[in-house]
N, CA, C and O atoms as a MOPAC input file, in Angstrom:
PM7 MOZYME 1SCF
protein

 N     40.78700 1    27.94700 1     0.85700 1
 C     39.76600 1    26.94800 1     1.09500 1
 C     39.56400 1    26.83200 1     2.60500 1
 O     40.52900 1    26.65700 1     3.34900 1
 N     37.97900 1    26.95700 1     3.17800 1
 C     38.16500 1    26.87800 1     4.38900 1
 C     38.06500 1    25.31800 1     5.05900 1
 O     37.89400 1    24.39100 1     4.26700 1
 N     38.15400 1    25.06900 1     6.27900 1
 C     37.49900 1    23.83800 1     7.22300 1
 C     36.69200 1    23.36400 1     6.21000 1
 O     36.97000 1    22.33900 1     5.58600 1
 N     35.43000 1    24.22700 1     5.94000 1
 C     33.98500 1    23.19900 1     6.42300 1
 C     33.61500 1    22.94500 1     4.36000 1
 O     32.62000 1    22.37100 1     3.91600 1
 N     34.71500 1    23.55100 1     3.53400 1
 C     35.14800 1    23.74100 1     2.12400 1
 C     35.76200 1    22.30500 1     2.03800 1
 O     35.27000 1    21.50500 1     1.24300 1
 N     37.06800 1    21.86800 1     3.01600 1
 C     37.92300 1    20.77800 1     2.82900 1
 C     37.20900 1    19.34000 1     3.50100 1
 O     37.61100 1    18.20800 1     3.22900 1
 N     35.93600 1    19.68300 1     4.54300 1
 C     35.53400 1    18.71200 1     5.13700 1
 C     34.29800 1    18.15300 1     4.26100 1
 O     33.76600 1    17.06200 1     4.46800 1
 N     33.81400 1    19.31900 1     2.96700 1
 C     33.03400 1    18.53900 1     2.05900 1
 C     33.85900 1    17.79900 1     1.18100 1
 O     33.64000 1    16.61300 1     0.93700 1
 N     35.10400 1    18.64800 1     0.53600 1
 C     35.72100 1    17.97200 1    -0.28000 1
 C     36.37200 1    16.54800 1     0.38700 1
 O     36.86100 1    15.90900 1    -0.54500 1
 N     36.45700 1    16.20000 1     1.01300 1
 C     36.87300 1    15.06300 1     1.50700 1
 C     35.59200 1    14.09900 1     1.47900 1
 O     36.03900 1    12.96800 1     1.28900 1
 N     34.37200 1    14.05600 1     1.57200 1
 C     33.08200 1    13.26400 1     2.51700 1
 C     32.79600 1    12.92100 1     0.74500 1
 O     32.37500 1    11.83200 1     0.35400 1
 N     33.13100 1    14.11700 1    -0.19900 1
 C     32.70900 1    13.61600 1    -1.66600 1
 C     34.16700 1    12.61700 1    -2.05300 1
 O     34.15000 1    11.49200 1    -2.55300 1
 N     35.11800 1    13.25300 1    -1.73500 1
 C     36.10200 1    11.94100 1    -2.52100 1
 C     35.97500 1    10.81900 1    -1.76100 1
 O     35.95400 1     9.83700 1    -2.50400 1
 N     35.87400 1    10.50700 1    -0.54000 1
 C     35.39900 1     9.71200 1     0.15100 1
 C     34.02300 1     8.86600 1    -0.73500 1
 O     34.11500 1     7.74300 1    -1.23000 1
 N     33.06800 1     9.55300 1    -0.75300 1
 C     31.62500 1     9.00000 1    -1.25300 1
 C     32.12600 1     8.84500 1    -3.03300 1
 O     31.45600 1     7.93500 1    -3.52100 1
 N     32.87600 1     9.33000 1    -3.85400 1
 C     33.50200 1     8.60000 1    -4.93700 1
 C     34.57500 1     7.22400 1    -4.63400 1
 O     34.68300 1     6.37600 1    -5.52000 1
 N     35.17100 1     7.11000 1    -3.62600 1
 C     35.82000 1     5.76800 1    -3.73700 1
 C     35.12800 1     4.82800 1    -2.87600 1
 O     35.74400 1     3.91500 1    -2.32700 1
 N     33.68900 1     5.02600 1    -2.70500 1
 C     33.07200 1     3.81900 1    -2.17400 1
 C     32.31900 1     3.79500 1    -3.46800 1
 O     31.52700 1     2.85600 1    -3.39000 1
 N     32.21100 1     4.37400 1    -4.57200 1
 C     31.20900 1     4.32700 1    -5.68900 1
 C     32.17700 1     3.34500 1    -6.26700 1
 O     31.79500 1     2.17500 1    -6.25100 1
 N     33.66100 1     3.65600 1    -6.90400 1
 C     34.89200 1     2.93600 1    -7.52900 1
 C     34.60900 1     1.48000 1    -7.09900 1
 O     34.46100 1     0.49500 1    -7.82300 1
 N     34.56400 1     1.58200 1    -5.60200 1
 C     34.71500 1    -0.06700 1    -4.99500 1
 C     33.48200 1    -1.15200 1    -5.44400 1
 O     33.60900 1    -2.32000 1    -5.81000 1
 N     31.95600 1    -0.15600 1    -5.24600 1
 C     31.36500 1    -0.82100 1    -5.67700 1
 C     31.22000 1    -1.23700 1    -7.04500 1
 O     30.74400 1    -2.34800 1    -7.27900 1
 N     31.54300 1    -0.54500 1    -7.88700 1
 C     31.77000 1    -0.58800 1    -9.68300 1
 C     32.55800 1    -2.28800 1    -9.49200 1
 O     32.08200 1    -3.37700 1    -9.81300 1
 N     33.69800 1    -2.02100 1    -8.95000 1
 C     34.76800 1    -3.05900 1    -9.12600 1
 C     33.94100 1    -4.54100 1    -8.45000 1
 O     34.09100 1    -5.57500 1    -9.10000 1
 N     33.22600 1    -4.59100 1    -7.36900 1
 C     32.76000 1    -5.57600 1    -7.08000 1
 C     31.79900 1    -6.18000 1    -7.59800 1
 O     31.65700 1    -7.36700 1    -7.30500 1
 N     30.89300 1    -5.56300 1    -8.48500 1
 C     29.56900 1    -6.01300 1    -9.27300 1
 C     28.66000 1    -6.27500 1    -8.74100 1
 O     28.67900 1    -5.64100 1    -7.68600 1
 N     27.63400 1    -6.97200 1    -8.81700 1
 C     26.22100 1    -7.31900 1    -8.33200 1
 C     25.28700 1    -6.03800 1    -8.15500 1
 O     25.22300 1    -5.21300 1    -9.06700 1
 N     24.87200 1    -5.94600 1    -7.47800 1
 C     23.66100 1    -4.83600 1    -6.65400 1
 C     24.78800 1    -4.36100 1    -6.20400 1
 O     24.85300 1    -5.42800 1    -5.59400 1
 N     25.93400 1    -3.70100 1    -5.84200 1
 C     26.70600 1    -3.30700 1    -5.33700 1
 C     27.49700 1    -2.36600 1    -6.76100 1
 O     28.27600 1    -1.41600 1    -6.68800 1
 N     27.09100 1    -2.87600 1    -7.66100 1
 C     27.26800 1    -2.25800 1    -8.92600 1
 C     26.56600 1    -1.50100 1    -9.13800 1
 O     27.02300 1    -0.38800 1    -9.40000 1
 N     25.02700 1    -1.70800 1    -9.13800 1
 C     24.06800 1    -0.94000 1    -9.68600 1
 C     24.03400 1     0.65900 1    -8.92900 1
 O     23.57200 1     1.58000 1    -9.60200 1
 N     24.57900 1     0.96600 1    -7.40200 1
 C     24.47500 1     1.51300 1    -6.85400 1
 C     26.09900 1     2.60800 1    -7.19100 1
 O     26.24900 1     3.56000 1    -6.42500 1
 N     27.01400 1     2.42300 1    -8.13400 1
 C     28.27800 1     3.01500 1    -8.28000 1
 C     27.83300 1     4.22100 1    -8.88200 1
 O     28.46100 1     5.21900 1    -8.52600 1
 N     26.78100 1     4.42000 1    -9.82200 1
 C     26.63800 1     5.82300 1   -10.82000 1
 C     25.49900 1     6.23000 1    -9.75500 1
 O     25.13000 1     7.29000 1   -10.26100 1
 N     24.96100 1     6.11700 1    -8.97300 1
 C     23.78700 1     6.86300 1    -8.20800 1
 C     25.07900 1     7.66000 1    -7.14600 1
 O     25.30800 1     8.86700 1    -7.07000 1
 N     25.70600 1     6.64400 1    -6.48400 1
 C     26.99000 1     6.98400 1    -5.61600 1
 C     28.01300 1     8.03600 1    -6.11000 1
 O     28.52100 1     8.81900 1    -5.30600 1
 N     28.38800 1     8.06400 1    -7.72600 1
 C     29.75400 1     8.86500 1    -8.08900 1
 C     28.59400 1    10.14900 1    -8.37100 1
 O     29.11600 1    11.24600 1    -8.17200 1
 N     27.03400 1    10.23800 1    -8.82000 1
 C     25.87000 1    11.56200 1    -8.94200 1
 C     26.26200 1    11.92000 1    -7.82300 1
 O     26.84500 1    13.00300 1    -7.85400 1
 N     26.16300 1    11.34100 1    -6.60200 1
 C     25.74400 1    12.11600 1    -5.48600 1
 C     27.13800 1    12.80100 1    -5.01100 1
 O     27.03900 1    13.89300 1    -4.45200 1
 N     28.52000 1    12.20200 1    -5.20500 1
 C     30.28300 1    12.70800 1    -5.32200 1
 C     30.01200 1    13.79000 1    -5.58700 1
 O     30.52700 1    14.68000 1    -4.91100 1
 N     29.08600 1    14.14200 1    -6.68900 1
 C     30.07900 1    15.08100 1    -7.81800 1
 C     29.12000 1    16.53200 1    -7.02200 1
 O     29.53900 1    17.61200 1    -6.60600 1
 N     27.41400 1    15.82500 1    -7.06900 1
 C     26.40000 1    17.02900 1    -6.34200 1
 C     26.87100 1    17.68100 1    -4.64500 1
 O     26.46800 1    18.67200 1    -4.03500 1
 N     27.84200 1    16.66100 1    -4.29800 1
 C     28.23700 1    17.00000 1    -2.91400 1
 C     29.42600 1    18.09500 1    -3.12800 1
 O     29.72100 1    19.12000 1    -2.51300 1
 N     30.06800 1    17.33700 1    -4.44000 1
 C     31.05100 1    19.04500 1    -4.30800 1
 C     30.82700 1    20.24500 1    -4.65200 1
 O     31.58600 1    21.18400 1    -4.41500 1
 N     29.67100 1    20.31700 1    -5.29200 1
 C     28.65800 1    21.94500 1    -5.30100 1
 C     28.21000 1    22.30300 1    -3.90000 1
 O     27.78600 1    23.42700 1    -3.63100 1
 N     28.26400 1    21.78800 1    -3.43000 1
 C     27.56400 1    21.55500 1    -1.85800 1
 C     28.78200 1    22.38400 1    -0.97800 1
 O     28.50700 1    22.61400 1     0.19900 1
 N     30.01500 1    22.81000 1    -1.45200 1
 C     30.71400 1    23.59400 1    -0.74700 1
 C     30.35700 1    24.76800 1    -0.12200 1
 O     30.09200 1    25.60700 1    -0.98300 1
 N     30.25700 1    25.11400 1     0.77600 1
 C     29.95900 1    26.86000 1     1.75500 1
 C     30.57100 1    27.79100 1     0.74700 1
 O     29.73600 1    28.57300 1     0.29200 1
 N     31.79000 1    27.93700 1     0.26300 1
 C     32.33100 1    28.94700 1    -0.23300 1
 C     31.48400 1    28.98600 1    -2.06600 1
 O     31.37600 1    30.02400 1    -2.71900 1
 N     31.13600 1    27.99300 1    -2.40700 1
 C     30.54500 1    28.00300 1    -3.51500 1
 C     29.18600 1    29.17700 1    -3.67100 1
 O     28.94500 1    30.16700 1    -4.36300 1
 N     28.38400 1    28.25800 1    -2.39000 1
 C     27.32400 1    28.54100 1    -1.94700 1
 C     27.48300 1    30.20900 1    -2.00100 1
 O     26.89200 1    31.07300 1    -2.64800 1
 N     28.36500 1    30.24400 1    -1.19400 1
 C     27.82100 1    31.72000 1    -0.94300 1
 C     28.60500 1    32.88200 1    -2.29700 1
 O     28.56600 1    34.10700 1    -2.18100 1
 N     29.02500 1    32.42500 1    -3.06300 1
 C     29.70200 1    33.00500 1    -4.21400 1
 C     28.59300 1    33.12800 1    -5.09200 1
 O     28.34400 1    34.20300 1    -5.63700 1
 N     27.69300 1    31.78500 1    -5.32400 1
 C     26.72200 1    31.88600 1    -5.66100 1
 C     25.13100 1    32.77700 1    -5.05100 1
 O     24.26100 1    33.29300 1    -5.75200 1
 N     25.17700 1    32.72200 1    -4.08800 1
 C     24.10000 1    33.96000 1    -3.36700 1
 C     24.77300 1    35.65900 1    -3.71700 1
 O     24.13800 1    36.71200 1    -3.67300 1
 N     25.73000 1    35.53400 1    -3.94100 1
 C     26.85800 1    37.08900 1    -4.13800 1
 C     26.43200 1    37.14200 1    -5.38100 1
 O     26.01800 1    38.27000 1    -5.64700 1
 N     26.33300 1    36.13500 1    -6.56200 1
 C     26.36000 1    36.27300 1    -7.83100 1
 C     27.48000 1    36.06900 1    -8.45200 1
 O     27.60000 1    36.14400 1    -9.67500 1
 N     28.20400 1    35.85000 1    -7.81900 1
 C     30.50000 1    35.74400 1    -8.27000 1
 C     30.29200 1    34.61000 1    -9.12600 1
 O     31.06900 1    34.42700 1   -10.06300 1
 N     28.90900 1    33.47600 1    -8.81900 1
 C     29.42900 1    32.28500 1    -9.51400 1
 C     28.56600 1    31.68100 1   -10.73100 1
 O     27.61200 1    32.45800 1   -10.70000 1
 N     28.42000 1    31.19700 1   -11.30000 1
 C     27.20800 1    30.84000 1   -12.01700 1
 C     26.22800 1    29.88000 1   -11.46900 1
 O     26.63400 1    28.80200 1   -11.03500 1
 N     24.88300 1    30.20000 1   -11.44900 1
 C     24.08900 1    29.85200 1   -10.94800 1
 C     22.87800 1    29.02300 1   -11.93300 1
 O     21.72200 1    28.74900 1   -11.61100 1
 N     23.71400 1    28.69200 1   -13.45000 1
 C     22.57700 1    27.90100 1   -14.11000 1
 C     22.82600 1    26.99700 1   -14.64100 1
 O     22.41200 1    26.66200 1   -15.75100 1
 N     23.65200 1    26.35200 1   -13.85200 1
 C     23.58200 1    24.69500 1   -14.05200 1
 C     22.31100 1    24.05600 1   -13.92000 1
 O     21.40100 1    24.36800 1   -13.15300 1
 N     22.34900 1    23.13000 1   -14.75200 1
 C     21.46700 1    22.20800 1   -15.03400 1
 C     21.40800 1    20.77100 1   -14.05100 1
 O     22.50100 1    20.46700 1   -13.57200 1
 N     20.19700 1    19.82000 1   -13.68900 1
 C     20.62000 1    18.67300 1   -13.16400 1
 C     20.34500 1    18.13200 1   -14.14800 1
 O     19.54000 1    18.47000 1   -15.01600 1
 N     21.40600 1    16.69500 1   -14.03900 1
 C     21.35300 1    15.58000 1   -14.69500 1
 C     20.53700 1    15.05100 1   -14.34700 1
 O     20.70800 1    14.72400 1   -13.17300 1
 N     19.40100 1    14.66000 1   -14.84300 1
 C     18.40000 1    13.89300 1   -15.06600 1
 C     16.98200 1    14.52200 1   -14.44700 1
 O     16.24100 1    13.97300 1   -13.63200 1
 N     16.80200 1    15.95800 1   -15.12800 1
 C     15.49900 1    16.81900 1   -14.80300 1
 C     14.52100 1    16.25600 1   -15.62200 1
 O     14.68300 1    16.30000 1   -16.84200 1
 N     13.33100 1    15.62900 1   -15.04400 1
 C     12.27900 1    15.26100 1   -15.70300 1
 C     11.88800 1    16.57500 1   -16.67500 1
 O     11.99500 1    17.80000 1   -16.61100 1
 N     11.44300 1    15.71400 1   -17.48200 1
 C     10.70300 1    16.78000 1   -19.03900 1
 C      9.44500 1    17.49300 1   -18.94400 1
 O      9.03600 1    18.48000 1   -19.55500 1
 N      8.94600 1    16.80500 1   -18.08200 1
 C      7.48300 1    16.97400 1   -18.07300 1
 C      6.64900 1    16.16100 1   -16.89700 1
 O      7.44000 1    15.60100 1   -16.13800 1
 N      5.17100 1    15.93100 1   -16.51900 1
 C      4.94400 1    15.30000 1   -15.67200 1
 C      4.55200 1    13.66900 1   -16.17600 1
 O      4.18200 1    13.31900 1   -17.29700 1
 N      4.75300 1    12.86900 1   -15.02900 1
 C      5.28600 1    11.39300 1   -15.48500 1
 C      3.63000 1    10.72000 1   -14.78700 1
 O      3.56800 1     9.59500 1   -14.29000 1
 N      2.84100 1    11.33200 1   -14.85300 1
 C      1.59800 1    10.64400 1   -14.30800 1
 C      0.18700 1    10.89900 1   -15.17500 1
 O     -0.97600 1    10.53300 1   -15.00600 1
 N      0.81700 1    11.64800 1   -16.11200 1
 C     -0.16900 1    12.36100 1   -17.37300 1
 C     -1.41300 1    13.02600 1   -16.50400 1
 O     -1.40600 1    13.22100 1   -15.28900 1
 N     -2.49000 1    13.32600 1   -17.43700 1
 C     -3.48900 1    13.86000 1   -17.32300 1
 C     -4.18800 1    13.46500 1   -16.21600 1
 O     -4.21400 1    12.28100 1   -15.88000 1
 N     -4.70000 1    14.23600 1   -15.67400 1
 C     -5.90600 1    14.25800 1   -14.49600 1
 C     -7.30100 1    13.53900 1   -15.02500 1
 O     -7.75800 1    14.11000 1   -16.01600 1
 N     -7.80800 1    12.78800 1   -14.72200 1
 C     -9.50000 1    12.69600 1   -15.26500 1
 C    -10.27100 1    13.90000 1   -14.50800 1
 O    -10.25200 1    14.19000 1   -13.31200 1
 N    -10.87600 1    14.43900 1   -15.46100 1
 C    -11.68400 1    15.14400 1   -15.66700 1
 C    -12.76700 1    15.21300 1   -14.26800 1
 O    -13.40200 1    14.18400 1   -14.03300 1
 N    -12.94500 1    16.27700 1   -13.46100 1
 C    -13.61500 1    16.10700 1   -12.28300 1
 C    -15.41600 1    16.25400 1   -12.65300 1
 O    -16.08400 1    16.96700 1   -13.40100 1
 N    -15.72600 1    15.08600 1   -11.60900 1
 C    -16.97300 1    14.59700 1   -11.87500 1
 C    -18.04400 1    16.33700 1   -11.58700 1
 O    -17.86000 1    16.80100 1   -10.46200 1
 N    -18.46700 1    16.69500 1   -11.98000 1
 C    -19.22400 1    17.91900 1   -11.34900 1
 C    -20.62700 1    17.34000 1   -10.39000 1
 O    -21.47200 1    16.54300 1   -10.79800 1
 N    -20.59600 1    17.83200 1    -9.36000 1
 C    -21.78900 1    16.76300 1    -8.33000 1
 C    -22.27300 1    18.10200 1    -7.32100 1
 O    -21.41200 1    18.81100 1    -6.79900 1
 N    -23.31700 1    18.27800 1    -7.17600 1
 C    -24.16700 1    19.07800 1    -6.73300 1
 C    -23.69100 1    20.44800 1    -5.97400 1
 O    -22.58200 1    20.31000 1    -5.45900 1
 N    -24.26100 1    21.69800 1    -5.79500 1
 C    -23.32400 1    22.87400 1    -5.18200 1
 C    -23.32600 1    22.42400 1    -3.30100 1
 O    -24.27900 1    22.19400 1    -2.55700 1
 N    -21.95900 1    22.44000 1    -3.05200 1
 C    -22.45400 1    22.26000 1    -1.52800 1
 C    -22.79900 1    22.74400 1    -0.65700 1
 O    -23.00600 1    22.11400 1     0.38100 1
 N    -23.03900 1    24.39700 1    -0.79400 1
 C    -23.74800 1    25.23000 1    -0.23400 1
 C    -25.42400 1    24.95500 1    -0.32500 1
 O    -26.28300 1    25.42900 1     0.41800 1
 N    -25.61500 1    23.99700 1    -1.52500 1
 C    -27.32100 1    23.67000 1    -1.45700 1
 C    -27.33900 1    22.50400 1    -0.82100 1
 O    -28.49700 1    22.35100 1    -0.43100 1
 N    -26.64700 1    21.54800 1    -0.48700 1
 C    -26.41700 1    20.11500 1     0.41700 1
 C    -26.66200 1    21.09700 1     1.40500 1
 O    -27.85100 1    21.38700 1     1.53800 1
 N    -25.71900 1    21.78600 1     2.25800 1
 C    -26.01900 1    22.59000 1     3.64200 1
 C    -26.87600 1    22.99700 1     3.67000 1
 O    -27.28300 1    22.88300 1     4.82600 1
 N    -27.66300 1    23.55900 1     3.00100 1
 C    -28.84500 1    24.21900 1     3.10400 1
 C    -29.92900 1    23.10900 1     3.06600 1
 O    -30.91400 1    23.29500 1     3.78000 1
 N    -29.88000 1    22.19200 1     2.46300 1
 C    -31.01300 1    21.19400 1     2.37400 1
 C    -31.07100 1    20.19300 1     3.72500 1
 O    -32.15000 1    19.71500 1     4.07300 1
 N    -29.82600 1    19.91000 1     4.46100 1
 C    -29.49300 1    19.26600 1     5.34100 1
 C    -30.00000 1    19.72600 1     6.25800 1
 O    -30.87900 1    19.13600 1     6.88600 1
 N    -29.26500 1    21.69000 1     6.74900 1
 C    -29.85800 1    22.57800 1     7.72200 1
 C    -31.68400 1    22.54200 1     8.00300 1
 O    -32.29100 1    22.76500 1     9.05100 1
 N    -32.18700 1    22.19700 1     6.71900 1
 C    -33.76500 1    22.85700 1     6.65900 1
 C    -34.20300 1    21.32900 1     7.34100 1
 O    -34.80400 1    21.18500 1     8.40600 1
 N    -33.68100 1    20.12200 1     6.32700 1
 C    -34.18000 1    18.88600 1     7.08300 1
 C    -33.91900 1    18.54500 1     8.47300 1
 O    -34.72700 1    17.87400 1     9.11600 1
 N    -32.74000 1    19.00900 1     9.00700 1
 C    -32.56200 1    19.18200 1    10.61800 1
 C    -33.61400 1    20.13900 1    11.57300 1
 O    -33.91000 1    20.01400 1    12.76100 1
 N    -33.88400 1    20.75900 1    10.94900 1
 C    -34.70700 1    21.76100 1    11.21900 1
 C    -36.38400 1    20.98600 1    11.53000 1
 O    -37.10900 1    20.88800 1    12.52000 1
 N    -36.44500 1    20.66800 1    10.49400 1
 C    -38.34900 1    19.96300 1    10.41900 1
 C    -37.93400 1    19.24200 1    11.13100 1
 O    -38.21400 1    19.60600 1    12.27300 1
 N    -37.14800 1    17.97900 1    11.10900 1
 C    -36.83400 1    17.03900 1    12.12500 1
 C    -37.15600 1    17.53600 1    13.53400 1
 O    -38.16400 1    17.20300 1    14.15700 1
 N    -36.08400 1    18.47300 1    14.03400 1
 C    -36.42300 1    19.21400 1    15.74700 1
 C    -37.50300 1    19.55400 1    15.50200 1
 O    -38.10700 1    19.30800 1    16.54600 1
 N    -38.40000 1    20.09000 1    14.60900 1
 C    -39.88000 1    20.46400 1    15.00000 1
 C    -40.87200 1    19.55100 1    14.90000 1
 O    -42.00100 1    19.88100 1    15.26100 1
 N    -40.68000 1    18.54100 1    14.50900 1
 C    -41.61400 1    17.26700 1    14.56600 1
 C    -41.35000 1    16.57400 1    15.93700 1
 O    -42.28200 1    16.38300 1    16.71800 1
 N    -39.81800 1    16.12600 1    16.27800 1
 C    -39.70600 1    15.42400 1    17.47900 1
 C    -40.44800 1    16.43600 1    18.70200 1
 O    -41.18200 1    16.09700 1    19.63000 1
 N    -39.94600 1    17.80500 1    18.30800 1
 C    -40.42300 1    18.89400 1    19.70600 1
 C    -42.36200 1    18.87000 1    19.66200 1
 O    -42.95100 1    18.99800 1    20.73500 1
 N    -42.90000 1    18.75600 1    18.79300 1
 C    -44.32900 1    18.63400 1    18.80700 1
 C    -44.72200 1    17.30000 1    19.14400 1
 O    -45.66200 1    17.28900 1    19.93900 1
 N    -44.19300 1    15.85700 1    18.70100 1
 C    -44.70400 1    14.90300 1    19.21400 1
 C    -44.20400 1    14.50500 1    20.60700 1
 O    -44.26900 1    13.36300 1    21.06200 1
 N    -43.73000 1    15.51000 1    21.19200 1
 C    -43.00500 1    15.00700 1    22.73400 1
 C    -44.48600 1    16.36900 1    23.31200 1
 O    -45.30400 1    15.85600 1    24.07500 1
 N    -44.61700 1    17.11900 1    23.14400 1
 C    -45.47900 1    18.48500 1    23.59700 1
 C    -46.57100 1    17.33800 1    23.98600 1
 O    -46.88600 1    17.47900 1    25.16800 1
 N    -47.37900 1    16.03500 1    23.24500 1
 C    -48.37200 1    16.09900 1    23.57800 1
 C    -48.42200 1    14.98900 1    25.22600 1
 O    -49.20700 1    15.11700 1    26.16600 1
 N    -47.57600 1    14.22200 1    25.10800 1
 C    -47.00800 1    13.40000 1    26.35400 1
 C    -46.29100 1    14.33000 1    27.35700 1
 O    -45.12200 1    14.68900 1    27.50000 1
 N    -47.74600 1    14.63900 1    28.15300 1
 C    -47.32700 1    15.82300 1    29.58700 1
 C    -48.02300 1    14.67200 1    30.59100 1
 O    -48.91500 1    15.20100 1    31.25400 1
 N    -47.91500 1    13.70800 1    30.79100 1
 C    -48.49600 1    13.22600 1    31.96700 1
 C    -47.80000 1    13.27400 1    32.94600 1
 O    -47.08800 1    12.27200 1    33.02100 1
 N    -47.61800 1    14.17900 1    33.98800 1
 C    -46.89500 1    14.17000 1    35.12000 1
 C    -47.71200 1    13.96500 1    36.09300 1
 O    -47.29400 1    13.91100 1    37.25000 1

């Protein structure tokens, strides 16, 4: 087992006996013991030597998480409104910009009084 192997395993038994303490004390300090002993147990997969046993293939790599959503939790999309092509907006915009500069440029042509 190396260093940085014993310095996870420690930070997870560590992060399990602050989960224990909170169990034992109750309140909101309770509610937070099973999110706390999840995150213990996900920290000791979290080892370097695991890790890389697992990139080698040495280890098994198809664990499951506890608590993988099933499916998506926001359902269906509504249905998109279909609203005009916007390549014909640009084009209708471009042409009306267009007459525009040629109306302002002709009614300025006739005011030459210098």
């Amino acid at each position: 087992m190396t260093k940085a192997d014993q310095l996870v395993d420690k930070a997870a038994t560590r992060l399990r006996e602050i989960a224990e303490q909170a169990a034992r004390e109750g309140g909101v300090a309770a509610k937070l013991a099973q999110p706390l002993a999840d995150d213990a147990a996900f920290l000791r997969k979290l080892k370097p030597s695991l890790i890389l046993a697992r990139a080698r293939r040495e280890a098994p790599t198809d664990g499951k998480p506890a608590d993988a959503p099933s499916g998506p939790k926001l359902g269906k999309r509504p249905k998109a409104r279909a609203g005009p092509n916007p390549f014909l907006v640009i084009g209708i915009a471009l042409a009306a910009g267009i007459v525009l500069a040629k109306v302002i440029d002709w009614r300025t042509r006739g005011d030459t009084r210098d």
